[in-house]
N, C-alpha and C positions, 0 to 999 in steps of 0.2 A: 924499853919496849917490852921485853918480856912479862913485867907484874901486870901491863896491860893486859898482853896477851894471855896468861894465866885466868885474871881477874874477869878480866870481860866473859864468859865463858859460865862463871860460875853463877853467875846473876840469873843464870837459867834453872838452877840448882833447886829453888824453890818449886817452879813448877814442876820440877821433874819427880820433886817428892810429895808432890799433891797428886798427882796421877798415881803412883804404886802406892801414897798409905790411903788414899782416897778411893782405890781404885773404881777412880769417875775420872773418864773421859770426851764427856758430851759436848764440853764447849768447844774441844779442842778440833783443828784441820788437820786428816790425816794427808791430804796433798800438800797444806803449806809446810809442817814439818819435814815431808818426806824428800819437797823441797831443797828446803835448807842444809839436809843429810845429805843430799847428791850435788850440790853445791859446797859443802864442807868437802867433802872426799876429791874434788876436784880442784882447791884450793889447796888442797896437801900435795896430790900431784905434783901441781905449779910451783909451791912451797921448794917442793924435791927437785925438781928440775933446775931451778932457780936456785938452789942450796941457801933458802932465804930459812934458818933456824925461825924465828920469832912467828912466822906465817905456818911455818909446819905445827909449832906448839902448836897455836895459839889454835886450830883448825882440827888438831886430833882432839883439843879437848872439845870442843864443842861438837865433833861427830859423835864422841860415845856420851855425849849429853842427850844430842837430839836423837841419837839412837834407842835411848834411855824411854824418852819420849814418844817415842814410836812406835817402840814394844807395847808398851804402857796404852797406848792410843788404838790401835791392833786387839790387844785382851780385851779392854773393856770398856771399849765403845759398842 
């Protein structure tokens, strides 16, 4: 479960580096990302309370992705 948890996450990794070397943001939803970030953070939560390791990974990586994203989305849109 974990390489999942790892791996799924990074799949984002492209767009996150087409926003900062691009810096173009036009296509992108700053509510559906910002979304996903406030949905990621509450999954960690969960993750925590639940002491479910695989859910906490797999959820902080994908917060400072789409956090990534969202900086990213914010400058320069």
């Amino acid at each position: 479960m974990y390489p999942i948890g790892v791996l799924a996450p990074l799949l984002t990794v492209p767009q996150l580096l087409e926003v900062w070397i691009s810096k173009e943001a036009g296509g992108l939803s700053l509510l559906t990302w910002s979304s996903w970030t406030f949905f990621s953070a509450f999954w960690i939560v969960y993750g925590v309370m639940h002491k479910e390791k695989p859910i906490i990974i797999s959820n902080i990586a994908w917060l400072l992705i789409e956090l990534g994203v969202v900086a990213g989305i914010i400058l320069y849109n």
